[in-house]
C-alpha positions as CSV (number, residue, x, y, z in Angstrom):
1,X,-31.1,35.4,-26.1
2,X,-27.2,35.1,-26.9
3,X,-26.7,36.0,-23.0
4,X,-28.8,32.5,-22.6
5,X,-27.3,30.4,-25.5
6,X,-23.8,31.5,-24.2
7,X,-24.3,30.0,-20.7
8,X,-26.1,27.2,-21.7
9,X,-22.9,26.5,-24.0
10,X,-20.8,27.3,-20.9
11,X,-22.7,25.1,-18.8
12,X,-22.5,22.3,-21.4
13,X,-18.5,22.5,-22.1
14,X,-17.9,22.5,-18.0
15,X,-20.4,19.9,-17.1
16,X,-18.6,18.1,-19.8
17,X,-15.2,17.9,-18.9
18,X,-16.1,17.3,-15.4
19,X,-17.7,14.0,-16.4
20,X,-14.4,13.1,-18.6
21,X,-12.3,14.1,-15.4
22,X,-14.4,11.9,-13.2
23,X,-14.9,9.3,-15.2
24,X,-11.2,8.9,-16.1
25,X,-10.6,8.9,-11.8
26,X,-13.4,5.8,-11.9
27,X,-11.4,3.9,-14.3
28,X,-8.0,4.7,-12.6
29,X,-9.7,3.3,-10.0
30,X,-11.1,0.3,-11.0
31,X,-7.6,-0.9,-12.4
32,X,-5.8,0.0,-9.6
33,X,-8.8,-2.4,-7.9
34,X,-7.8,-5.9,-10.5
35,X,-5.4,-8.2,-9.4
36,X,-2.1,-7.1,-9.8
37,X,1.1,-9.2,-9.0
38,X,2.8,-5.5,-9.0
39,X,1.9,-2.5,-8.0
40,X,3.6,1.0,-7.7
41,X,3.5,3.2,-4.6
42,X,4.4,6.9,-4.3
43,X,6.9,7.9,-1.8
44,X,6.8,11.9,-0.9
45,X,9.9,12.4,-2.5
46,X,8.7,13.0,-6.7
47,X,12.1,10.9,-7.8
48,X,11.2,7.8,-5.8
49,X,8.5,4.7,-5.8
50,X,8.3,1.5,-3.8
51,X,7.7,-1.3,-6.4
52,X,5.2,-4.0,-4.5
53,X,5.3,-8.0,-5.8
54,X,1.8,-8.3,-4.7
55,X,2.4,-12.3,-4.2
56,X,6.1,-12.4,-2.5
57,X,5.9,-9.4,-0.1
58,X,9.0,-8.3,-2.1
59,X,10.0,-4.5,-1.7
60,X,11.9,-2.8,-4.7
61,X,13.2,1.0,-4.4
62,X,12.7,2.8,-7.8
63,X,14.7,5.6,-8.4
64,X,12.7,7.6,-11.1
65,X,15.9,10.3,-12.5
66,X,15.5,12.1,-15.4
67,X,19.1,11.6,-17.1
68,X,19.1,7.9,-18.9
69,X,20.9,5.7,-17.2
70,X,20.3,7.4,-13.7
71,X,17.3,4.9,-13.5
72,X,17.3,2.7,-10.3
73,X,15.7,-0.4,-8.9
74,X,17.1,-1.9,-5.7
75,X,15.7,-4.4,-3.7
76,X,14.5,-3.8,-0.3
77,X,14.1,-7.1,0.5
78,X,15.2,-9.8,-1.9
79,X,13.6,-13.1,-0.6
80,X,10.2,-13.6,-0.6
81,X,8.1,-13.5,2.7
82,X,5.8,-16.5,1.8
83,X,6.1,-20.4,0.4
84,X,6.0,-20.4,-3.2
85,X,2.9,-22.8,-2.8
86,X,1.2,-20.1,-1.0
87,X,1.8,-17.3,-3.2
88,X,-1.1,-15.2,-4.6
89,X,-1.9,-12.3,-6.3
90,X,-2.7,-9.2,-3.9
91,X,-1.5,-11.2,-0.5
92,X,0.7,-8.6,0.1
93,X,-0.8,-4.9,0.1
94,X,1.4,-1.8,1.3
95,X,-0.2,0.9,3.4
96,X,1.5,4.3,4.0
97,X,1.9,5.7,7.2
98,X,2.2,9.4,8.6
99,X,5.8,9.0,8.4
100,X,6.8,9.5,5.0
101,X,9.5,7.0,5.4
102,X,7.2,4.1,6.5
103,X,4.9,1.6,5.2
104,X,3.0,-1.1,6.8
105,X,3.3,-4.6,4.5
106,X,0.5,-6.3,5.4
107,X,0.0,-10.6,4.3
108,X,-4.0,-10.1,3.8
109,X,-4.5,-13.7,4.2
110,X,-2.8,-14.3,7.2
111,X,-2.8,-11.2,9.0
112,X,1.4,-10.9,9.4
113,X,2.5,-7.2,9.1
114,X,6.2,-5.9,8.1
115,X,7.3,-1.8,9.1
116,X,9.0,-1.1,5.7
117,X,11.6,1.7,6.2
118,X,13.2,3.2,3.1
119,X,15.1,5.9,2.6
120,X,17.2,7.9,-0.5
121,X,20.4,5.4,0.5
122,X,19.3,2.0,-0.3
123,X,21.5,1.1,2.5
124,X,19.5,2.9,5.4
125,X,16.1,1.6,4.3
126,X,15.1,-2.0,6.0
127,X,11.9,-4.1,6.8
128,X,11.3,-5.2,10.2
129,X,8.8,-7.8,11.4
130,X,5.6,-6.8,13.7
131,X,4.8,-10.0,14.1
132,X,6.4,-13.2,13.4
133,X,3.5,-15.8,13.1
134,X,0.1,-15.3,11.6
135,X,-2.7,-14.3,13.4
136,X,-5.0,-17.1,12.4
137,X,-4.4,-20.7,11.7
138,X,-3.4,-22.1,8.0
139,X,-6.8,-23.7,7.7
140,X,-8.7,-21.0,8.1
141,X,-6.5,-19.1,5.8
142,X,-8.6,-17.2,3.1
143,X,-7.9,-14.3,0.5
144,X,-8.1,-10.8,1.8
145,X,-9.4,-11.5,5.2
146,X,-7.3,-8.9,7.1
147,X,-6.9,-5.0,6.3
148,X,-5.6,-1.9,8.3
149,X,-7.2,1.0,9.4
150,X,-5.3,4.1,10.5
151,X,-6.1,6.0,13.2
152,X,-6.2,9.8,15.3
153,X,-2.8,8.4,16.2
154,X,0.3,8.5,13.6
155,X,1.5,5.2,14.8
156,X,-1.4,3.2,15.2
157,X,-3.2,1.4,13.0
158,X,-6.2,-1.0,13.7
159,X,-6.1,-4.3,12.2
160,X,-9.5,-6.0,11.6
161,X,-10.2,-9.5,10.8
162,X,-12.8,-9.3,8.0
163,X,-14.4,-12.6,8.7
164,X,-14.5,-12.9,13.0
165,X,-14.6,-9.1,13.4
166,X,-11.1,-9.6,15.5
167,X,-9.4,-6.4,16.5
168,X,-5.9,-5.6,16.9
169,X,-4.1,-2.3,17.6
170,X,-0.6,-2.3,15.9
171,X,1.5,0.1,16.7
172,X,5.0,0.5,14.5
173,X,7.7,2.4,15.9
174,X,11.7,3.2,14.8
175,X,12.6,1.1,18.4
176,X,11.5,-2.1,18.1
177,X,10.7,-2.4,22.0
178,X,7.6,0.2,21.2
179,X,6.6,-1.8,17.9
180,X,3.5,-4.2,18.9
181,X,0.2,-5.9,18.0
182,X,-2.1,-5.8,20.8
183,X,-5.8,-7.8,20.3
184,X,-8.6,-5.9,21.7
């Protein structure tokens, strides 16, 4: 009878903490999910972030160092990528890639996507254009219409228009003669 009661205790304590565990992933989650003019993105290295304006496109480096005053944000790109009359909350969304020192900026609304290259010195990092006009015209311009998808392939990604079912294969690359967006 104890043998019983002590598993059933067991049993109760685990199956406890597991829904505490899973329901404090759900509401990580969820917020992460709201609108958001910033977010934070994790780079490989522990000490360093990529701060996201979700409405300019803007790119800040955060150096996360222990020691006060070690602390620093510097911008990747200062200017903003869009018209202040067009800015938005989540436009802009930042997908990692398989290269730890790359991310894929991608304007949801108008399907323009930026190769973000950062790097421990602020001076080496840099954000090159994939494609300098929007894939759709400005009248048919509507929140969250594009996403990425990545694929088998480290450099490719597949772009998908969300509201033709438009494909494109975008493929980033460190020479900008290989980088491309190719409709399928």
């Amino acid at each position: 009878m104890k043998r019983k009661l002590l598993t059933v205790i067991i049993l109760l304590v685990t199956m406890s903490s597991f829904a505490q565990t899973q329901t404090e992933k759900y509401l990580i989650l969820r917020n992460e999910n709201c609108i958001r003019t910033y977010r934070l993105i994790p780079t490989i290295h522990w000490l360093y972030f990529i701060k996201l304006n979700t409405r300019t496109g803007q790119l800040w480096q955060i150096e996360n160092e222990k020691k006060e005053g070690n602390q620093l944000e510097i911008p990747l790109n200062s200017l903003s990528l869009i018209v202040k009359e067009k800015e938005v909350d989540n436009r802009f969304t930042l997908y990692p890639t398989e290269n730890p020192s790359t991310f894929l900026l991608l304007d949801q609304i108008n399907g323009k996507i930026w190769q973000a290259q950062w790097d421990i010195k602020p001076k080496k990092s840099e954000i090159l254009t994939l494609n300098s006009s929007p894939l759709i015209e400005e009248q048919k311009e509507v929140d969250n219409r594009f996403t990425l998808y990545p694929t088998e392939n480290p450099n490719t990604f597949l772009l998908l228009d969300k509201i033709n079912g438009k494909i494109w294969q975008v493929r980033w690359d460190l020479k900008s003669e290989k980088r491309e967006i190719i409709p399928i």
